[in-house]
N, C-alpha and C positions, 0 to 999 in steps of 0.2 A: 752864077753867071755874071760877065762882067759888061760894062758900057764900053772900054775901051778908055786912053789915056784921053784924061781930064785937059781942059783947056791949059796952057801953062806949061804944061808937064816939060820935063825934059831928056826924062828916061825911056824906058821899055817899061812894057806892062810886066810887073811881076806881080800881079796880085795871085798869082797859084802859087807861089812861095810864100807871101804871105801869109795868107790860108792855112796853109801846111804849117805853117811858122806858128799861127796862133793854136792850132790843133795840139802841136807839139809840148806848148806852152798850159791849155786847157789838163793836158796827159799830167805835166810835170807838176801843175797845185794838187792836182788828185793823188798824185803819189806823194806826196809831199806833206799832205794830211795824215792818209795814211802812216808812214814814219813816224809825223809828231805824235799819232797815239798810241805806237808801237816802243818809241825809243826808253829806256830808260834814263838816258840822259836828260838833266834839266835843262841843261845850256843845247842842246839839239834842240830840246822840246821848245822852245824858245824861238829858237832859230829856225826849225823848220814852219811855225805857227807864224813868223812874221814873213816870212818868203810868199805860203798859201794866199793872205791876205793881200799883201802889197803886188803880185806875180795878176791878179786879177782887174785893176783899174791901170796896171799895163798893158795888157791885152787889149781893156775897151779901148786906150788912147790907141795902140797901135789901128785895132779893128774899123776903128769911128773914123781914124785921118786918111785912112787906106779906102776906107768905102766913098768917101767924098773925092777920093782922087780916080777910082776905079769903078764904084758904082757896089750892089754887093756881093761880099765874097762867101766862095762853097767852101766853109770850112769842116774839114774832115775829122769825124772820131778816128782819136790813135791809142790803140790800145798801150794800156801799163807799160813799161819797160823799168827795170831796175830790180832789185833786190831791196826790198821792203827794211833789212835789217843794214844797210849798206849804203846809207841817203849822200853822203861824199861819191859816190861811185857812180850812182843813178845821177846826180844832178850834172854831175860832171861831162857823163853824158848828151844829159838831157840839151846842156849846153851847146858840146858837138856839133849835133843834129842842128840846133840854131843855128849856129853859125853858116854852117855847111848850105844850111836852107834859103838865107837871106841873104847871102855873102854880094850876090850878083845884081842887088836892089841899090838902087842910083839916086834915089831921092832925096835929098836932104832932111827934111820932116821926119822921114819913114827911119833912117838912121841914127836921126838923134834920138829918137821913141826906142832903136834898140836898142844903142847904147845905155840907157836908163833900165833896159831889160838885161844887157849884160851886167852892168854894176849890179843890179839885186841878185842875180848867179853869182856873182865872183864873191859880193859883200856875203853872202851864207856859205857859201864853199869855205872863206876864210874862216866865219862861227864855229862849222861845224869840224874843222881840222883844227884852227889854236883855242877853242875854248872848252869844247866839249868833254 
């Protein structure tokens, strides 16, 4: 449930994108683990181990600056998607879905915190296609 926009604000409330955003995000470290203990690749194994780790004190930054601007959010389990042997496909994805979800979020703060959550998608997407 949300308070409604924070004093300041200068958007619309999207804090149900958000939500769904971090759900999405919650979905893609647990798949993402998964894969690292699946892959035979080291340079995956690598790559997808430092995605899981870093992908989760983005989330809090996202969760913590959104709830201080929105009050707190219902964020939803989203089941697995991807193909466990297939982590270039799934994240690639997984991305998608982000974008698609947040695209319409106005906030300054709330974008730069994505931005930093794009870069760690795109920085492993590159790992996992030129290194692996």
């Amino acid at each position: 449930m949300t308070t409604g926009l924070a004093k300041g604000s200068t958007g619309s409330d999207c804090s149900g994108d958000i939500a769904k955003a971090i759900g999405i995000m919650f979905m893609s470290r647990t798949y993402a683990h998964m894969a690292h203990l699946k892959t035979p690749s080291y340079a995956a194994h690598k790559a997808l181990n430092k995605f899981y780790d870093d992908i989760v004190e983005l989330c809090d930054d996202l969760a913590e600056g959104s709830q201080g601007l929105y009050g707190k959010l219902d964020i939803p389990f989203i089941n697995i998607s991807g193909n466990v042997n297939d982590p270039i496909g799934a994240l690639s994805g997984h991305l998608r879905q982000l974008e698609s979800t947040i695209m319409n979020c106005d906030e300054d703060f709330i974008m730069s915190i994505f931005q930093e959550i794009q870069k760690l998608y795109r920085s492993t997407l590159y790992k996992l296609t030129e290194l692996s």
